[in-house]
C-alpha positions as CSV (number, residue, x, y, z in Angstrom):
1,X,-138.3,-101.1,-146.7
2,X,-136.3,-98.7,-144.8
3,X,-134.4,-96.6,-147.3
4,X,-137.0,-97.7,-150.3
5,X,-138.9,-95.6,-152.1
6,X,-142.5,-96.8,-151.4
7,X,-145.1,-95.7,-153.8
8,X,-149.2,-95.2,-152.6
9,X,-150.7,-96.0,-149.4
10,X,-152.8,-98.6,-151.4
11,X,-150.4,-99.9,-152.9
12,X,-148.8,-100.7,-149.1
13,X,-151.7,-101.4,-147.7
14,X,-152.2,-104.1,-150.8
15,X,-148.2,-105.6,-149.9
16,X,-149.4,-105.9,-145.9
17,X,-152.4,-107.9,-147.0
18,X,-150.8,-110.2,-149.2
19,X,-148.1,-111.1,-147.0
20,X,-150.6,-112.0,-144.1
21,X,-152.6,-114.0,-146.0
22,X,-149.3,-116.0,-147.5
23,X,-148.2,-116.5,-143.8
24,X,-151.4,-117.5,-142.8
25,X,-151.6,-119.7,-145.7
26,X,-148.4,-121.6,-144.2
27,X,-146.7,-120.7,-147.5
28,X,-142.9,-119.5,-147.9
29,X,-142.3,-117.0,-150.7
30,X,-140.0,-119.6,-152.7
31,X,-143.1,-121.5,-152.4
32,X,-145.3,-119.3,-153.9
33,X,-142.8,-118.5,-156.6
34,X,-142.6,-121.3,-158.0
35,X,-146.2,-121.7,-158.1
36,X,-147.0,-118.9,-159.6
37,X,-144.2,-119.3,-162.5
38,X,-142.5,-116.6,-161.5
39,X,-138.7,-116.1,-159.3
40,X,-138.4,-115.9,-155.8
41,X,-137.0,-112.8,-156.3
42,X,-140.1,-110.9,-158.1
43,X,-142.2,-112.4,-155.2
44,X,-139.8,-110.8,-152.8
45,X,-139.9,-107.6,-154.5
46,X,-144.2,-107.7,-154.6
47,X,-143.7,-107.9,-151.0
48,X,-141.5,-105.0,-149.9
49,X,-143.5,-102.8,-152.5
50,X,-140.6,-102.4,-154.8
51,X,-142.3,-103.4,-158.4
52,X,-146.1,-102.9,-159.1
53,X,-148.6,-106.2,-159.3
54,X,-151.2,-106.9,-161.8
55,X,-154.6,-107.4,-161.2
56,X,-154.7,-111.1,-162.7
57,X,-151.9,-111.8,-160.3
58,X,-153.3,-110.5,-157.5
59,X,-156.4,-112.9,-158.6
60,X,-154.4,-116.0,-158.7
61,X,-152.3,-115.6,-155.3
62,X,-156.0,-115.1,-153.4
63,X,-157.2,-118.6,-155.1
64,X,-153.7,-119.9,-154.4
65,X,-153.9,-118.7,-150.8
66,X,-157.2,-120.2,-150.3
67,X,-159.8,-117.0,-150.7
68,X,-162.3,-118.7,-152.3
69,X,-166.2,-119.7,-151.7
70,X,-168.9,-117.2,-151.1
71,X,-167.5,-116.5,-147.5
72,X,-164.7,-115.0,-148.3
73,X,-166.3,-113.2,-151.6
74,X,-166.3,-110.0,-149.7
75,X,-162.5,-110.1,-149.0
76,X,-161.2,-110.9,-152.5
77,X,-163.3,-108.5,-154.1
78,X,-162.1,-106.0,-151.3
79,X,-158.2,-106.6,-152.3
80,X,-159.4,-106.8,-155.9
81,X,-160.5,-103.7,-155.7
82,X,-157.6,-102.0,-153.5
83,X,-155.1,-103.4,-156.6
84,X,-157.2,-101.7,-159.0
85,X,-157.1,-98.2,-157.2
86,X,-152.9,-99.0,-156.2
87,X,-152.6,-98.6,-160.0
88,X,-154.7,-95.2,-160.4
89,X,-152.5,-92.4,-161.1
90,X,-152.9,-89.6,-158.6
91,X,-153.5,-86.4,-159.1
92,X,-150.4,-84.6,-159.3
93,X,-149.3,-86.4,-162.6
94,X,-151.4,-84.0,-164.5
95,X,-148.4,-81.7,-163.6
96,X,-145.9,-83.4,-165.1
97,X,-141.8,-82.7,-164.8
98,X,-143.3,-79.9,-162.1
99,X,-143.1,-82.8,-159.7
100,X,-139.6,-84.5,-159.2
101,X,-140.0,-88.5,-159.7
102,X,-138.2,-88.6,-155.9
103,X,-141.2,-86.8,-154.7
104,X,-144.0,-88.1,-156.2
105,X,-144.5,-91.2,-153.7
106,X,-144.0,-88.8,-151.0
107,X,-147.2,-87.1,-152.3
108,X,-149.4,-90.4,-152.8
109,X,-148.4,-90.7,-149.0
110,X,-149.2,-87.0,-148.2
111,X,-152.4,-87.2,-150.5
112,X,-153.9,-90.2,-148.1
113,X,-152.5,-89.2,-144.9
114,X,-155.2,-88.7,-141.5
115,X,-152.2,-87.2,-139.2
116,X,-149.1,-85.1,-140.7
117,X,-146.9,-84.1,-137.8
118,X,-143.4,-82.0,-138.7
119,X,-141.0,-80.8,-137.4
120,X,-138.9,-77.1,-139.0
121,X,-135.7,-76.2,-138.2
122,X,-135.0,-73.8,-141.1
123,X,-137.6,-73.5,-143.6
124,X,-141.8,-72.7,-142.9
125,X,-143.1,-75.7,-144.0
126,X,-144.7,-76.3,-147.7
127,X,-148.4,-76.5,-146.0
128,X,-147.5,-72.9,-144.5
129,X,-145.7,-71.2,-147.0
130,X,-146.8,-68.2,-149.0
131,X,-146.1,-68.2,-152.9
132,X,-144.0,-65.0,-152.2
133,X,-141.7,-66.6,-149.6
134,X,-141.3,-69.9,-151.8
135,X,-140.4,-67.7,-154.7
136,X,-137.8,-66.1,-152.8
137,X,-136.4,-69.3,-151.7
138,X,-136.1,-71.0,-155.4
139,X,-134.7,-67.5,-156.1
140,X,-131.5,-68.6,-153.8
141,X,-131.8,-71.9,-154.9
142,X,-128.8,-73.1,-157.1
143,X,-131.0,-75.8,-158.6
144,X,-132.4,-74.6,-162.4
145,X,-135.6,-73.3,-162.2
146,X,-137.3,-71.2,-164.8
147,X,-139.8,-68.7,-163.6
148,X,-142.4,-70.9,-165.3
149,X,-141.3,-74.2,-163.1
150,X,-141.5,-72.4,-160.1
151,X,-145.2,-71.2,-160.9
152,X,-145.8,-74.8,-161.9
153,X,-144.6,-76.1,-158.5
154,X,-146.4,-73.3,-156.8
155,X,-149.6,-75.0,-158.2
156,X,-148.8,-78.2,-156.7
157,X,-148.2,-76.4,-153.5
158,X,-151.7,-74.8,-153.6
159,X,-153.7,-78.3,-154.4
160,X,-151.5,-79.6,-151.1
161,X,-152.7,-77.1,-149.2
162,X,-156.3,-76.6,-150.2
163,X,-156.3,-80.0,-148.5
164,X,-156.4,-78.6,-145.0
165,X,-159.4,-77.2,-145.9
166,X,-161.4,-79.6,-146.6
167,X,-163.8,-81.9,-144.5
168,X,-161.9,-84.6,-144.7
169,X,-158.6,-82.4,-143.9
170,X,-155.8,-84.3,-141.8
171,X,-154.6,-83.5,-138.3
172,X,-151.7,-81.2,-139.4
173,X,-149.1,-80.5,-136.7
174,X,-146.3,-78.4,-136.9
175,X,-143.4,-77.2,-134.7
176,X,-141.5,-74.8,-136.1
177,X,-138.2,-73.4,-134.7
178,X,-137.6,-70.2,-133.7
179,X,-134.8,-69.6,-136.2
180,X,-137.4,-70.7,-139.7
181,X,-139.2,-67.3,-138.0
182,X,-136.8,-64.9,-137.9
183,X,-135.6,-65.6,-141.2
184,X,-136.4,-63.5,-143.8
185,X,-137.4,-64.3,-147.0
186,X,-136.5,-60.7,-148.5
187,X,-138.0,-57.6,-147.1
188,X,-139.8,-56.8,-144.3
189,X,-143.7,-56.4,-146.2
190,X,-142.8,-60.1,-147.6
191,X,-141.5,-61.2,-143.7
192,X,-144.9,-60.3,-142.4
193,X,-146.9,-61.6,-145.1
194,X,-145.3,-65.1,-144.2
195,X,-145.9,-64.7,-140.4
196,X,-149.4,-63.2,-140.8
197,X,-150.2,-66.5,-143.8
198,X,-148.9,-68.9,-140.2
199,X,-151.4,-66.8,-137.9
200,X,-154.1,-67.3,-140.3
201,X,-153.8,-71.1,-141.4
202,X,-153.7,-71.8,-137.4
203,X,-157.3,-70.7,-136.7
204,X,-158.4,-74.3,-139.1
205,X,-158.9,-76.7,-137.3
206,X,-156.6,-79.5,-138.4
207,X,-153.9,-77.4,-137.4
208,X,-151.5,-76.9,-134.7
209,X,-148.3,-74.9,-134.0
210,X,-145.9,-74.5,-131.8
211,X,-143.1,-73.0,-131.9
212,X,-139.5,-74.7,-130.5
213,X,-137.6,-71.1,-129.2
214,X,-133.9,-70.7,-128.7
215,X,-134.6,-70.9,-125.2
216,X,-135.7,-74.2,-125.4
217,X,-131.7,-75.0,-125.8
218,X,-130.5,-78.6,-127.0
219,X,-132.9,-81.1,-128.2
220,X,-133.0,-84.7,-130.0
221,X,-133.7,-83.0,-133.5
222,X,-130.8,-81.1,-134.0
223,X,-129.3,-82.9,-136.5
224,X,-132.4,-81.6,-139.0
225,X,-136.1,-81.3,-140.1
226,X,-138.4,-84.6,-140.5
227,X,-142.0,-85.5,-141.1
228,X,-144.6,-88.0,-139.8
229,X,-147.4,-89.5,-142.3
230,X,-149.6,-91.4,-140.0
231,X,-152.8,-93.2,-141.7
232,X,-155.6,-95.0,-140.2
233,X,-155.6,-98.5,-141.7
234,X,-152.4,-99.6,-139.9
235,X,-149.8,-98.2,-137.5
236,X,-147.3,-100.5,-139.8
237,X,-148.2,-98.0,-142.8
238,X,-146.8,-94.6,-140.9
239,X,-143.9,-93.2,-142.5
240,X,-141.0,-90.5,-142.1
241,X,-140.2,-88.4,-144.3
242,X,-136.9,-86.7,-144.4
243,X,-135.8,-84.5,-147.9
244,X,-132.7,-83.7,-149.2
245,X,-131.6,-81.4,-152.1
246,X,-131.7,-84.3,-154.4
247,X,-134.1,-86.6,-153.5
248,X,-135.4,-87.9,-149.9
249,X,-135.1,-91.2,-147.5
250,X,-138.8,-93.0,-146.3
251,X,-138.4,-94.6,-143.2
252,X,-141.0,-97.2,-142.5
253,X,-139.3,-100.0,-139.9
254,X,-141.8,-99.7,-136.9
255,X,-138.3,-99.0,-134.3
256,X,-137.7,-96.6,-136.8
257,X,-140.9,-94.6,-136.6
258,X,-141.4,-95.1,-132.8
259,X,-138.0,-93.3,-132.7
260,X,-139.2,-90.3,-134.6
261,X,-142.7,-90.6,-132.7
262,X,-140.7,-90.5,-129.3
263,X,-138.0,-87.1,-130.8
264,X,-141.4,-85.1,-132.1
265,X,-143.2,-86.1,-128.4
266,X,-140.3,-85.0,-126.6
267,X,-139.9,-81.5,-129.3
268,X,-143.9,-80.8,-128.3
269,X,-142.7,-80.8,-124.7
270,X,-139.9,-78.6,-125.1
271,X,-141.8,-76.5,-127.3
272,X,-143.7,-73.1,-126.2
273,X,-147.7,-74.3,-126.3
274,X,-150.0,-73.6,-129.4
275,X,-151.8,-70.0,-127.9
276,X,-148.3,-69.0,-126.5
277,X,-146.6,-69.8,-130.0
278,X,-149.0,-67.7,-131.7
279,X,-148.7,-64.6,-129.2
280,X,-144.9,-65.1,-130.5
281,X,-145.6,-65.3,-134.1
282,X,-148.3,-61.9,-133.5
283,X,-145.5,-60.1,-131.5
284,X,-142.8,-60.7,-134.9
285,X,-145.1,-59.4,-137.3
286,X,-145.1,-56.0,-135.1
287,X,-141.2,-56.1,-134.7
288,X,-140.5,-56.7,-138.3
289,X,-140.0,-53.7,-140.3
């Protein structure tokens, strides 16, 4: 889908399923179409995620695709069931116009995720940052924000991060670059707060970080910050993540995400180790006054 906005993991997984089971089923997507009463077109779109599918459909492409008997009961009421939950509205809508409509699939994706892996050239990550040091960046934002849409986002923030907490928390791995570190978000007390929050969140243990220094010179991610979803079902599901001021570009090609795989690899090998990253972050919050 490359530059497409894809919506749930569910929902993804759901596409991947139907597709193989077409192919299997020896059946091209015209075919189908015109089975089914409906263009080619809307069955191209089911298939690259880009327009939701009913349940009833769903139901009729299994019988068309030959899921039926008792043997294969357990599969169709399997996918039956993933196109119910694809259509379940997760939990950040309860937040409303807090949460851009651009970001919203990129939190069904972070919601679902096993592995998060990210790289930070000039801003601590949203799973590190402190209230304080994200109020101070919306401050110098020249986006509109009222005071009460910042705390609203804030909010979101927090239920992202609670996450790592959890039992079922992902592998969270972050590399941050030296220059995210040393800049700060105001004065020194709210500097040190941010650095200490870092130390702190990197004794869980779904996290790592490391930290890419200057000394580390050039290095394949130069050109700016991205981040890897990985999930369990299927290496075909991982995404990249990469966010702009107005909206943000999901790369889900498998050369695509090998690419990124092989740049944060190669940014983990350049960067200083996890205990040697946090001696550097514990020796800023004694240099910053």
């Amino acid at each position: 889908m490359g530059a497409a906005t894809p919506t749930t993991v569910r929902h993804r997984l759901l596409i991947q399923k139907l597709r193989r089971l077409r192919e299997e089923a020896g059946l091209t997507q015209l075919e189908v179409a015109n089975e089914m009463d409906w263009s080619e077109s809307k069955q191209i779109k089911i298939e690259r995620g880009n327009i939701p599918i009913r349940v009833p459909d769903v139901r009729a492409l299994l019988v068309h695709y030959g899921l039926v008997g008792p043997e294969r009961q357990e599969e169709t009421d399997a996918i039956i069931q993933l196109a119910r939950d694809a259509r379940r509205k997760g939990w950040w809508h309860s937040y409303g116009d807090a949460v851009p409509a651009w970001f919203e699939p990129f939190l069904g994706l972070e919601t679902e995720a096993t592995a998060i892996r990210t790289y930070q050239s000039e801003l601590i990550h949203g799973l590190l940052q402190t209230p304080a040091y994200y109020r101070s960046f919306m401050a110098r934002s020249i986006s509109v924000s009222t005071p009460d849409d910042v705390e609203r986002k804030l909010a979101v923030r927090a239920e992202r991060q609670a996450r790592l907490e959890k039992p079922d928390a992902p592998s969270y791995w972050t590399i941050i670059n030296e220059a995210a570190l040393l800049r700060s978000p105001g004065d020194g007390r709210l500097h040190r707060e941010q650095l200490e929050y870092i130390v702190e969140r990197a004794k869980l243990p779904c996290v790592t970080i490391q930290v890419l220094s200057f000394r580390a010179g050039m290095h394949p991610a130069m050109d700016g910050p991205f981040e890897i979803l990985g999930f369990p079902e299927s290496l075909d599901l991982d995404v990249v993540y990469m966010e702009s001021q107005t909206g943000a570009l999901y790369l889900e090609e498998s050369l695509q995400v090998a690419r990124y795989n092989a740049i944060f690899d190669q940014l983990r090998a350049k960067a200083m180790g996890p205990d040697e990253s946090l001696a550097f972050v514990e020796r800023l919050i004694r240099e910053v006054t």
